[in-house]
C-alpha positions as CSV (number, residue, x, y, z in Angstrom):
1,X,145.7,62.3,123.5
2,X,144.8,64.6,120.8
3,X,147.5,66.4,119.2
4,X,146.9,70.2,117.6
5,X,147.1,68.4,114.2
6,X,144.2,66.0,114.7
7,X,142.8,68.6,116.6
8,X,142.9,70.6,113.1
9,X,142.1,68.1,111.3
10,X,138.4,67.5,113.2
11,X,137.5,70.8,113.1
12,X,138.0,71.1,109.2
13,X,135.6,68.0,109.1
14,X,132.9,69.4,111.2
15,X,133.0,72.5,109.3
16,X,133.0,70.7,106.1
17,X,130.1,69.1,107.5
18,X,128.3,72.3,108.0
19,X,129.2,73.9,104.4
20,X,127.8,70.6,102.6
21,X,124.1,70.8,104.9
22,X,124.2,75.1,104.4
23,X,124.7,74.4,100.6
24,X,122.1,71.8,100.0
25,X,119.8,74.2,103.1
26,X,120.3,76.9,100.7
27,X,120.1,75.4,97.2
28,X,116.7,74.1,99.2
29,X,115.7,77.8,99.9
30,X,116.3,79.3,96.9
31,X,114.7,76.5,94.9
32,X,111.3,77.0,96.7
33,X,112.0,80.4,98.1
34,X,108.6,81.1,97.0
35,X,106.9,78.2,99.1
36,X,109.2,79.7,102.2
37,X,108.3,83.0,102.0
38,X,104.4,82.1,101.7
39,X,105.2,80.3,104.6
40,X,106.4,82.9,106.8
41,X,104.3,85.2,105.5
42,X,100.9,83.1,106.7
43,X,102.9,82.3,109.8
44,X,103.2,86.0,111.0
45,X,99.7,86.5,109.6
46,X,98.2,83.9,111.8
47,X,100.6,84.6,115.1
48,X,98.2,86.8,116.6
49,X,95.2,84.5,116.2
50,X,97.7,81.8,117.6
51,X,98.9,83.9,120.8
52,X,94.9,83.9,121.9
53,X,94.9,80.2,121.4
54,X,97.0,79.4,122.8
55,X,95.9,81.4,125.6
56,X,92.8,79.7,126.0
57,X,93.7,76.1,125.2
58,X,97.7,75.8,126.3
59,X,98.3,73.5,123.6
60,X,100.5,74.6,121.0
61,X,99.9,72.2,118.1
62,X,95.9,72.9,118.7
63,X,96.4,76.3,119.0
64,X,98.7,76.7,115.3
65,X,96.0,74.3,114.0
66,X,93.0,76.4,114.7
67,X,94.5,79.6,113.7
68,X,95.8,78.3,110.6
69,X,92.1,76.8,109.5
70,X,90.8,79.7,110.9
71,X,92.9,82.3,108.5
72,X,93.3,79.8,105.5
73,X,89.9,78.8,105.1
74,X,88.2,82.1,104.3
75,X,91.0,82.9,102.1
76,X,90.3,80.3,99.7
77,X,86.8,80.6,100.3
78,X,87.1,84.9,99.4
79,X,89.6,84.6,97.1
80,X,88.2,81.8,95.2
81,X,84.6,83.2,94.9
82,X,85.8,86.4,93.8
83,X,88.2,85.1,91.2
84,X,85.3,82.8,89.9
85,X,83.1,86.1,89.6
86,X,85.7,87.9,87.7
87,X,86.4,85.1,85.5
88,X,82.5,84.8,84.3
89,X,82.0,88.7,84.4
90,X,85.3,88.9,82.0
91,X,83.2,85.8,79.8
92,X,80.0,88.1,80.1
93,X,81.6,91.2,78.6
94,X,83.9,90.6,76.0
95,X,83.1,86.5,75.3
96,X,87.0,85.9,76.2
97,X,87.3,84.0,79.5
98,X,87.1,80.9,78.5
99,X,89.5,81.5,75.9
100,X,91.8,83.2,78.3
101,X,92.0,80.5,80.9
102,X,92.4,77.8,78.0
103,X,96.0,79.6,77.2
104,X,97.0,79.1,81.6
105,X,95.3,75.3,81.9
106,X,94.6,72.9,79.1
107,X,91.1,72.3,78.8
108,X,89.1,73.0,76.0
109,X,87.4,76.6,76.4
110,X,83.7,74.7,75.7
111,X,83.9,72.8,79.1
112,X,85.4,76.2,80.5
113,X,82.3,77.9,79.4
114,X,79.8,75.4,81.0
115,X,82.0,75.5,84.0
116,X,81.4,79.4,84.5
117,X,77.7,79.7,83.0
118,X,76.1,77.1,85.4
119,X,78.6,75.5,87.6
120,X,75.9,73.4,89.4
121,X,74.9,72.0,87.1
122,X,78.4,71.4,85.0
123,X,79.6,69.4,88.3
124,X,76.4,67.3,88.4
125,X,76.8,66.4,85.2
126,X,79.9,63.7,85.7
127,X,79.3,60.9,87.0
128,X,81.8,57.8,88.7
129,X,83.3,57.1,84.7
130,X,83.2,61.1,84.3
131,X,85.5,61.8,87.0
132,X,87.7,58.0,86.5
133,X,88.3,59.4,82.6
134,X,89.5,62.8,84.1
135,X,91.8,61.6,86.2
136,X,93.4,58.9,83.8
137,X,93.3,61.1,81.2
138,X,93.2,64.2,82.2
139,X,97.0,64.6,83.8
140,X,98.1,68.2,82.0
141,X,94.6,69.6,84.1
142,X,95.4,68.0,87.0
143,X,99.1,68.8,86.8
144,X,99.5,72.4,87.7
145,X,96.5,72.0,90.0
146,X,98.4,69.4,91.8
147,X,101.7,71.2,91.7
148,X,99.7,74.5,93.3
149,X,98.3,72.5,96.2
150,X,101.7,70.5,96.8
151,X,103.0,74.6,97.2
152,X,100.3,75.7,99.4
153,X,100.4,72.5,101.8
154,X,104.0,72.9,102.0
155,X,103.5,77.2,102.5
156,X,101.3,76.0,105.7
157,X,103.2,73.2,107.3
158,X,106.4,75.9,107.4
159,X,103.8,78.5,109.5
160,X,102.2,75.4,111.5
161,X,106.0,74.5,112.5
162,X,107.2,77.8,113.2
163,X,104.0,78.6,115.0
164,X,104.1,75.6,117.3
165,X,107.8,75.7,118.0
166,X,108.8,79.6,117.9
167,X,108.3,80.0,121.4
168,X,111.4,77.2,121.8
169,X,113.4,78.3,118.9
170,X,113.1,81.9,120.6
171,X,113.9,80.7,123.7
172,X,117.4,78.5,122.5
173,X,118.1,82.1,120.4
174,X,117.9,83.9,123.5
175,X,119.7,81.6,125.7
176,X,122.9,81.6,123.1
177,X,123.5,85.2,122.5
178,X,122.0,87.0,125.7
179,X,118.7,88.7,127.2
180,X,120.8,92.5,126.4
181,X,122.8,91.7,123.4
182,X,122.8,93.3,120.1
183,X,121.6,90.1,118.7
184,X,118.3,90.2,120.5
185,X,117.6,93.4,120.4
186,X,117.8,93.5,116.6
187,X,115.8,90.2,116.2
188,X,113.2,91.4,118.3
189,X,112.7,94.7,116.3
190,X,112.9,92.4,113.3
191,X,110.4,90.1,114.5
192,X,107.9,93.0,115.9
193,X,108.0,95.1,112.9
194,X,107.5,92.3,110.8
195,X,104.2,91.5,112.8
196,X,103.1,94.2,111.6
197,X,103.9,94.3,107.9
198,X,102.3,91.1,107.8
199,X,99.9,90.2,110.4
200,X,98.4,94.4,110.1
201,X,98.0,94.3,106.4
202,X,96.3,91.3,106.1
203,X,93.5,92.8,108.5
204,X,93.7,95.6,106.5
205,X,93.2,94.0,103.4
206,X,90.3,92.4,104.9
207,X,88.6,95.5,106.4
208,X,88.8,97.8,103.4
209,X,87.4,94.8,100.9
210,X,84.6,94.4,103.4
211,X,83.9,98.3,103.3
212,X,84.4,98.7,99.6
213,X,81.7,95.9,99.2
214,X,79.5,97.6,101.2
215,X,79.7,100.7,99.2
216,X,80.5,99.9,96.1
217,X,76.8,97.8,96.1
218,X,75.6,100.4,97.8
219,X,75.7,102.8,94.9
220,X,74.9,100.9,92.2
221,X,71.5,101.2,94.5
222,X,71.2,104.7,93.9
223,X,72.9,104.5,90.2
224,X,71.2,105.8,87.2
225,X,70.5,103.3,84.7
226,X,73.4,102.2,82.2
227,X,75.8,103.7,85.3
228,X,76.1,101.0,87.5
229,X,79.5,100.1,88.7
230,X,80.4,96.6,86.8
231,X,81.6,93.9,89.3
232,X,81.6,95.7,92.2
233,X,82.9,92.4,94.4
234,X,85.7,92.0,92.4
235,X,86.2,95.6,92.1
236,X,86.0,95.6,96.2
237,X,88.3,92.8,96.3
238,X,91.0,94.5,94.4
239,X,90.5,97.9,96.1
240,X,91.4,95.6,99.4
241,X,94.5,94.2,98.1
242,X,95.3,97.3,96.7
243,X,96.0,99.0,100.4
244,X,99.2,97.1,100.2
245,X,100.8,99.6,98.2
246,X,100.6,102.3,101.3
247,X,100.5,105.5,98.8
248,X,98.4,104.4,96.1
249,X,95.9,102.3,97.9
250,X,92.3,102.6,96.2
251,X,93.7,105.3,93.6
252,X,94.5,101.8,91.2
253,X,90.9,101.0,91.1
254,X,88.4,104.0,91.8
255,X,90.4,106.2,89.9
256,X,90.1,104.6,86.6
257,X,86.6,103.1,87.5
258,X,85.1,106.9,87.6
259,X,87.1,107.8,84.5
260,X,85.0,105.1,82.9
261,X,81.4,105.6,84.7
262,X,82.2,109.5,84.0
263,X,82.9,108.9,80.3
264,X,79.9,106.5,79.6
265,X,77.5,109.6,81.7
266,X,79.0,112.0,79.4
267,X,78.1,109.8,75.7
268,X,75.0,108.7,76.7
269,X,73.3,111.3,79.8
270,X,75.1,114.4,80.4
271,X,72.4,114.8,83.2
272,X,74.0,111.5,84.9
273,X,77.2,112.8,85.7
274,X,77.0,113.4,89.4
275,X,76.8,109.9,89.6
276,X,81.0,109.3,88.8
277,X,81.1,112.7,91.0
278,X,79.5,111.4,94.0
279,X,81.8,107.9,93.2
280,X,84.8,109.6,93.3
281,X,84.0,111.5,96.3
282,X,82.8,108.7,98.4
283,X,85.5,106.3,97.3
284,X,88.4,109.4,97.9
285,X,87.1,109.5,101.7
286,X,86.2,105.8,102.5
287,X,88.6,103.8,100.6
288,X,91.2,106.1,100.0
289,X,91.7,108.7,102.7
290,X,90.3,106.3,105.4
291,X,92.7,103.6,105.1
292,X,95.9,105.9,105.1
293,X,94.6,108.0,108.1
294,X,92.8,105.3,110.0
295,X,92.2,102.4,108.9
296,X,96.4,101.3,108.8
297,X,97.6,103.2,111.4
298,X,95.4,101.4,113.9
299,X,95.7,98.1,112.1
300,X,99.3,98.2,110.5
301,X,100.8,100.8,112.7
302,X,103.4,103.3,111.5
303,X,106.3,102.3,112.8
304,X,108.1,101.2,109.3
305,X,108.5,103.8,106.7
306,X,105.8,104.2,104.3
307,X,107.4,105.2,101.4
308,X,110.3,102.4,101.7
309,X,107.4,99.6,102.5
310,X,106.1,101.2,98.9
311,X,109.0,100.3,97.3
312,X,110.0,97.3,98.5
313,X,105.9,95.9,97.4
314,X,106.7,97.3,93.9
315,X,110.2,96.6,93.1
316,X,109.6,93.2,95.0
317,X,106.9,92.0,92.4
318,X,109.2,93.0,89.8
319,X,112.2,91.6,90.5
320,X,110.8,88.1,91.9
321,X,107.4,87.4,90.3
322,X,104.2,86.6,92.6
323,X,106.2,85.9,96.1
324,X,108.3,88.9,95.9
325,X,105.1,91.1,97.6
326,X,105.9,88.9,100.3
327,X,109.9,88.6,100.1
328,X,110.1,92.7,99.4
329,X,109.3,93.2,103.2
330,X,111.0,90.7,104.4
331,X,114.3,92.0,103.0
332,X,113.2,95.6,104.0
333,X,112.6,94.8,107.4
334,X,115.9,93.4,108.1
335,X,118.0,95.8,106.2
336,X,116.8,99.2,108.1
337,X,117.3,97.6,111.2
338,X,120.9,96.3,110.2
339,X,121.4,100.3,109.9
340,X,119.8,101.1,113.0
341,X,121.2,98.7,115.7
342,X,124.7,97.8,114.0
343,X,126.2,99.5,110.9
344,X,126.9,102.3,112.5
345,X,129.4,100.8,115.0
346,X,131.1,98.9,112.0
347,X,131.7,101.7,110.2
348,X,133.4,103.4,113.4
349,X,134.9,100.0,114.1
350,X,133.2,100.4,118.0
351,X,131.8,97.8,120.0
352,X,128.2,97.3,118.6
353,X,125.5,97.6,122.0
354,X,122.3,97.2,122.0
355,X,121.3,100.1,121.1
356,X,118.9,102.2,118.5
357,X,122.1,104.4,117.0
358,X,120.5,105.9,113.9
359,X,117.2,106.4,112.3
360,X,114.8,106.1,115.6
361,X,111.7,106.7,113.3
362,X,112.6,104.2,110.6
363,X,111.2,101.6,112.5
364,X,110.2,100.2,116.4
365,X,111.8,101.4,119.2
366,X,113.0,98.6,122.1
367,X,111.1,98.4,124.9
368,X,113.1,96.9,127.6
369,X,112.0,96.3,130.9
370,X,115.0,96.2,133.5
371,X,115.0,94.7,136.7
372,X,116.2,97.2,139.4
373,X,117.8,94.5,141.6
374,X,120.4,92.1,141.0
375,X,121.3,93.3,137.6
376,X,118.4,91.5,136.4
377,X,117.8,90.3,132.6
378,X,116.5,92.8,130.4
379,X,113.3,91.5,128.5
380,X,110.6,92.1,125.7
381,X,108.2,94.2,126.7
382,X,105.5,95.1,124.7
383,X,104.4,93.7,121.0
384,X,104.6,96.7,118.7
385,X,105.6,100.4,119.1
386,X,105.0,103.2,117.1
387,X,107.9,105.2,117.2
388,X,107.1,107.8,114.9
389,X,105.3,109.2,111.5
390,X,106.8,106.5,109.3
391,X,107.6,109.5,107.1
């Protein structure tokens, strides 16, 4: 028979249990809270790709599969081609990019510069003792290579697990505190609205880079000569990333790239200047205007406020470094709808319901769909709301 003392006694075992694994969980989390948050991040990018694969093949682990090779693989493939044509257009102009990335990775800026100048012919220059010396030799370049890789593999089996087992995970949460409780409804608006932070600004990212290729080559067609916009992939690649910033948007890169084009028209052919004119103009309308009326709302959706998803991009880089664009929203998110289901009943010290108390247009509205017999379970209907201006 157990007696209230050994009874006691268990239970302060089992919960010392639990605060050694949540310390080590959390030292865990906070050690590579950058690798976790890239991780959820890709996961919530590739959900929707994942959802039609799953669809169409009713295997999960085939269907996170595909859409993670499907979203990571242009990725590197965009992100690295840019980055290399930024790199040797940074070389071209000022004779520094070699020198620059000698001062990230340790390798002598004269292989750096055949690297960039004619990298087909730099890689078929090593042969089977080449590449052997390199890799005995060659373990400070290697190094942070490795390191990165070791990151990003780790970044996609986190979004490959929680792709192929959210559906269970969701189910056990649902099954512990309820179809109608509090606790659902404020994961669920959690969960939607963080679909689309993430999943709506990666297509958006993608869509305006496309355009902003299209037209920043497009008008160095029609340039006058000595006016042609410098690096205009790179250039279109940044004005894409730039949309992540809701307010500013393309303002961080046409803005000072017609301040430059006007000021070289006005030194060297006055005649010239409706060139930066027409640059502004066009990029105002299509990579400005366009993605804050159009391109986002259909995309992204409005149903988080702008100017908070603003701050929590900016202050987020500041505070945590390269991860915190992704960790800003995911702190946001949570917090204004801690407000909106719950603090307000704590404050009152009433029961918390599930229920939207304050700030309906600070985020997604439930959508519940009751059954009319029975008392029936109330469930999820619906993927993403819009439950306002976002203002």
């Amino acid at each position: 028979m157990i007696t209230p003392g050994s009874f006691d006694r268990s239970r302060l075992l089992w919960w010392g249990i639990t605060a050694v694994l949540t310390s080590v969980f959390v030292l865990l989390l906070y050690s590579y809270v950058g690798t976790f948050v890239l991780g959820v991040f890709i996961y919530y990018a590739a959900r929707p790709l994942y959802r039609k694969l799953q669809a169409a093949t009713e295997r999960p682990g085939l269907a996170a599969a595909g859409a993670l090779f499907a979203f990571e693989i242009p990725i590197l493939a965009v992100t690295g081609y840019l980055l290399f044509l930024a790199l040797r257009e940074f070389d071209r102009y000022t004779g520094t990019g070699a020198e620059l990335v000698a001062r990230v990775l340790p390798v002598p800026p004269a292989e750096i510069e055949r690297a960039i100048a004619d990298p087909g012919a730099y890689l078929g220059s090593f042969d089977v003792s080449g590449i052997v010396e390199v890799l005995t030799t060659g373990e400070t370049v290697i190094a942070p290579v490795a390191t990165f890789f070791v990151h990003f593999s780790l970044a996609i089996a986190v979004a490959f697990y929680l792709l192929r087992d959210g559906d269970r995970l969701a189910g056990w949460f649902r099954s512990h505190v309820g179809e109608e409780s509090a606790f659902r409804l404020y994961a669920s608006l959690v969960d939607r609205d963080l679909q689309v932070v993430y999943s709506g600004n990666v297509h958006t990212v993608i869509v305006v880079a496309v355009l902003a290729v299209g037209i920043y080559n497009g008008l160095n067609l029609v340039a006058p000569p000595g006016l042609k916009i410098p690096i205009p992939n790179v250039l279109a690649l940044m004005t894409g990333v730039a949309t992540l910033v809701p307010i500013l948007v393309g303002k961080v890169v046409y803005v000072p790239l017609t301040v430059y084009l006007g000021n070289i028209a006005l030194e060297s052919s006055p005649g010239a200047i409706w060139f930066p004119v027409v640059v502004a103009l066009v990029a105002l309308l299509a990579l400005d205007l366009a993605p804050i009326m159009l391109i986002r709302p259909y995309l992204a959706g409005e149903s988080t406020h702008r100017g908070l998803m603003m701050f929590s991009y900016l202050f987020g880089g500041l505070l945590f470094g390269w991860y915190g664009i992704f960790l800003g929203p995911l702190l946001l998110v949570p917090a204004i709808h801690l407000v909106r289901v719950g603090f307000t009943e704590l404050l009152k010290g009433e029961r918390i319901t599930p229920e939207v108390e304050s700030a309906p247009g600070m985020g997604a509205m439930p959508r519940f769909d009751r059954q009319s017999s029975d008392g029936g379970a109330a469930a999820d209907g619906g993927t993403t709301t819009d439950s306002g201006d976002g203002q």
